[in-house]
Phi, psi and omega in degrees: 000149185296185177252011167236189183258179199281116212296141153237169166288335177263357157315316176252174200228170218347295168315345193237008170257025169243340154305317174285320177319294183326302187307304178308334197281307165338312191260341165089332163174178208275160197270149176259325199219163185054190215284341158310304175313318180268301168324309173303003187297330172258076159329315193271346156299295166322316145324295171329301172298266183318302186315272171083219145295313150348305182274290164333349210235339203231320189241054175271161156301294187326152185278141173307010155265334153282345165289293183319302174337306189287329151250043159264281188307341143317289178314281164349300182279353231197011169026056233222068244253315168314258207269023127334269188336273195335316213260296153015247183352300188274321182315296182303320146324310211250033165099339201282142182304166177281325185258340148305297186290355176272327195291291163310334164299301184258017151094006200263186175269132193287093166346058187120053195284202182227149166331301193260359158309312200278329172291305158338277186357286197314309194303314173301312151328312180272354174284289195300334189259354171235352180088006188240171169224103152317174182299310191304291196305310209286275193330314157310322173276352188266335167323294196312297174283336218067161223258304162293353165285305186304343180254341167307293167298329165314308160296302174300324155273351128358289200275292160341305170251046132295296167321297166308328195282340195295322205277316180288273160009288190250041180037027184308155198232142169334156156280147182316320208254098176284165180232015165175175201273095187325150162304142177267118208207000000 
């Protein structure tokens, strides 16, 4: 169990609850697990928040394997186990190789990569472990993307360890059912 309890309405308060009506009514009912689930504790962050990640995750110029990518590697860096599970499984569907996403899980350098696997990579890793994007990583990724990929991919790892920090933080827990092999963390 997370560490607080499952958000209600009258949990949260008064000002924030036709922000909390809205959400449920969207979402069809209050979330139990994942970053919704902690988050609806602040409704209007949670719409707000959660849309989002939505629209990153869904209506971007990226191709649905760099989007996943980008959020593996999120996950990946930010040991971040939810949406590692969540995400492994459609990152795989949506073209990313079996030895990438294995490569990233367990921590190693990814075998053959593609250009723009490799670009991901690179920013990504090096934004979460220095806080910084050379010149070099950044010029690559606006090769790959554009310049609006690039703020697409930017926002979208971005948004991803906001969402890891809400899920880690408050101790959301896997589901019974993994839908992939946890990160070795």
């Amino acid at each position: 169990m997370a560490r607080t309890p499952t958000v209600t309405r009258e949990s949260v308060p008064e000002n924030e609850r036709a922000a909390f009506d809205a959400f449920v009514a969207d979402r069809g009912e209050v979330p139990t697990t994942g970053p919704g689930s902690v988050m609806l504790n602040a409704p209007k962050v949670a719409q707000r928040a959660l849309g989002l990640a939505l629209y990153l995750r869904t209506d971007t110029s990226l191709s649905p394997r760099i989007r996943e990518l980008a959020m593996l590697l999120t996950a990946r860096e930010n040991d971040c186990q939810f949406i590692w599970n969540a995400h492994a499984p459609p990152a795989r569907r949506a073209g990313l190789r079996n030895e990438v996403v294995d490569s990233l899980r367990d921590g190693k350098e990814i075998p053959n990569p593609s250009a723009d696997e490799i670009a991901v990579v690179n920013y990504g890793r090096e934004y979460f472990r220095t806080r910084r994007v050379s010149q070099e990583s950044f010029d690559a990724v606006v090769t790959q993307f554009g310049v609006n990929g690039a703020t697409e991919l930017t926002t979208l790892m971005g948004c991803y360890a906001m969402l890891a920090f809400n899920v880690n933080a408050f101790g959301v827990e896997l589901p019974a059912e993994l839908a992939e092999v946890p990160l070795p963390i």
